[in-house]
Structures are given as C-alpha cells and as structure tokens.
C-alpha angles and dihedrals in degrees: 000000000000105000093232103042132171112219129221107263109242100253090063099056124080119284114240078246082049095059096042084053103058092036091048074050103049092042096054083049087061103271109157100181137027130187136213114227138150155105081319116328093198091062097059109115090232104030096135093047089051086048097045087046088063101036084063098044102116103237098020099120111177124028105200125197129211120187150127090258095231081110101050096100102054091045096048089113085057102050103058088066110139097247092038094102098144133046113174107197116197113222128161111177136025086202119089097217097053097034077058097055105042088044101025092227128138109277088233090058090074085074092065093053096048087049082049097053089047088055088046089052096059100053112111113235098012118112111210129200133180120232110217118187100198118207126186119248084003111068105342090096078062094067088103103046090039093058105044082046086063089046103042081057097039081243121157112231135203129198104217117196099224113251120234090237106146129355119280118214091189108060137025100242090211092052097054100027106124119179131215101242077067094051096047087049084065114041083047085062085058111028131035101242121221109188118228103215096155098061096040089097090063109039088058117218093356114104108203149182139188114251094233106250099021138086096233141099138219128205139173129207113198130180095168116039101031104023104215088191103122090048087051115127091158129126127157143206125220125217089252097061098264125143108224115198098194135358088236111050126064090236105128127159123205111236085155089074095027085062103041096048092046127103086199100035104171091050092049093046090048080048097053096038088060097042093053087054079072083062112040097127115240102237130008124244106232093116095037111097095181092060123078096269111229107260097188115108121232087248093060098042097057120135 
C-alpha cells in the first residue's frame, strides 16, 4: 500500500443492496463459495450484514475470509455463522520490528493479530491458514518459526510468491524475490512432506502437503515459478463494483453501472457475469515485459 494513498470516495463503492445483488447473481450462475478480501474485510461499516446475507443465499456453500486478524475479536459473532468454514490471516513476521516495517503498523500491533489467530484456532469447524508472504533478506530467515507457530495452533500455512502489482519505492522486487521451490527446498530439510493431491481441486491455486505428524497443512502459491493458470477458476469483484477476470491482467468489467442503469438488475448483471467468462485471459502477464504490467496495488484491488 502506497504510504500516501487517496481513498474512493464512498459513492462510488458498492451499496450493501449492490452487493446482494451480484452475489444473489453469481450464486444462481452456480457459485458455491465466495470469499471476503480487501483492503481489510473486518473494517467495513456493514461487514456482518454482507457475511449473514450470504449465509442465507439458497446454493452458496462455503463463505471464505481473508484478513490481517487484528479484527478477529471484535467479529467472533460473525464468524460462527453456519457457511463461514475458512479465515486466511495474513501474517509476515513473528517479530515486532519486521512485522512494523513491512505493514507500518505499530510493533505492538503484532500482538493483536497473534491474539486474533488464536480466536480463529479455537472455532469449531473453521479451518484457519496463515498467509506468508516470504521476502529475501527481509523475513526468509522466519520459515522455521512460522511454521512451528502453525503447528503449535494447529493452524494450516501457505507460502505466497509476492505478485508485481504496483510499484514499490521501497524495495527493489528482483533483490528480495524469493520463490517457493526455494522455500519447499527448505521446509523438506525440516518436515517430512506428504502431498495432498486429492484435495488440490478444492483448495484452488494452493499445492499442498501435510507436515507428517502434524495436523497442518502447507501450501505454496506460486504465480511465478510454477504458473496455476490453467487450473484458475478464480474471478474477482472490486469494491468499486469491478469484475475483475485475472489479478494479472488489466481486463475489468464494470457491474457497478450495469446495475445501477438496469430496470431488471439482477438479470443484467447475471447477463454480463456469463458473458465476461468468455473473456477471462488465459494466462496473466506478470512475467511478460513486453505487455502493459499491472500497476494496481493489492489494497486497491480487494473484493
């Protein structure tokens, strides 16, 4: 996140009826599970209203959750809804001083995300992993802790190769890229690694294995060194009402004003969803220099 940043102004973000619209929309289309991003998910002013909407939508499955856990305490209500089975917490460092300069948070600040994992942990029927983000020279040397910290709270883990989204004045992307072979490599010289193949089909672009005698699970994401576009089934939805067909490719199509300038919204919206499949690119661009790179940062991309 840029560190001086200009927010949307609120008109021009989805109405709490906007966004009942599009899911009522993608769920009738076939959607089984829909996940929570951002940004931050556990700020917005209606959040529990957003989650017990879908919890009652006839045919949604799963709700998934993705935040930075400092949250957690005060949504704990929320959560035990009955279609809420998954939270993913990102979390980077165990230590204070590095957690503070990758986030910018206060070092103290780690404490309420650690207190928000352990919530998480307890909650019967969610399944909780830990997002790490791992950067060379910055956090790599924290594998081990991270990892024992997953186990210690029964907690699943995935290693995410950091996507080129925005230009970061802070840090030279090549010098502290890290990939997840590397990373694998690793874990392997510490845990015996049983793959999961079966489950692959339902944990989307993750490829993960179960650290032999333990209950959790690891699992890398990885745009760059092993490409998962052509297992994909992945769109998402912006804030600001665009669909967007793939992370890494500039493709966005507009529901907010397809909505708002329809007599029949939730039909044109069904309409417009099915006809963008058409579109969903075939492979992203992140590793292709001749192609326009995606400028948007992740915190303005939510959904």
């Amino acid at each position: 996140m840029p560190e001086k940043m200009t927010f949307a102004p609120r008109n021009s973000l989805l109405t709490l009826q906007q966004i009942q619209i599009v899911s009522q929309a993608f769920v009738e289309l076939g959607i089984k599970k829909i996940r929570l991003t951002g940004g931050e998910p556990l700020i917005h002013p209606e959040f529990s209203a957003v989650v017990s909407y879908l919890n009652q939508l006839d045919g949604l499955e799963n709700i998934a959750l993705t935040t930075n856990g400092s949250k957690i305490a005060q949504q704990v209500d929320t959560l035990k809804l009955a279609k809420v089975k998954q939270v993913n917490i990102s979390l980077d460092s165990l230590t204070p001083r590095i957690f503070s300069s990758i986030t910018r948070q206060k070092p103290e600040h780690l404490a309420s995300v650690l207190d928000g994992i352990k919530i998480a942990s307890r909650l019967p029927n969610l399944r909780v992993r830990l997002n790490v983000v791992i950067m060379r020279g910055i956090n790599d040397h924290e594998i081990p802790a991270m990892l024992n910290f997953a186990i210690d709270h029964q907690c699943h883990i995935a290693f995410i190769e950091e996507m080129p989204l925005g230009k970061d004045a802070l840090f030279e992307r090549k010098e502290r890229t890290i990939s997840n072979k590397e990373v694998l490599s690793r874990i392997q010289k510490m845990h015996t690694l049983i793959p999961l193949i079966q489950k692959q089909a339902l944990r989307g672009p993750a490829n993960y294995y179960r650290m032999d005698g333990t209950q959790s699970d690891v699992g890398f994401i990885s745009p760059h060194s092993n490409n998962f576009c052509h297992q994909c089934n992945r769109i998402r939805l912006t804030r600001s009402g665009k669909l967007i067909l793939c992370l890494g490719n500039n493709d966005t199509i507009d529901l907010k004003q397809i909505i708002e300038t329809s007599d029949y919204p939730l039909s044109a919206a069904k309409s417009a969803i099915t006809q963008a499949m058409t579109q969903k690119p075939e492979s992203h661009i992140f590793d292709t220099p001749s192609k326009p790179q995606v400028i948007r940062f992740m915190n303005a991309t939510g959904g």
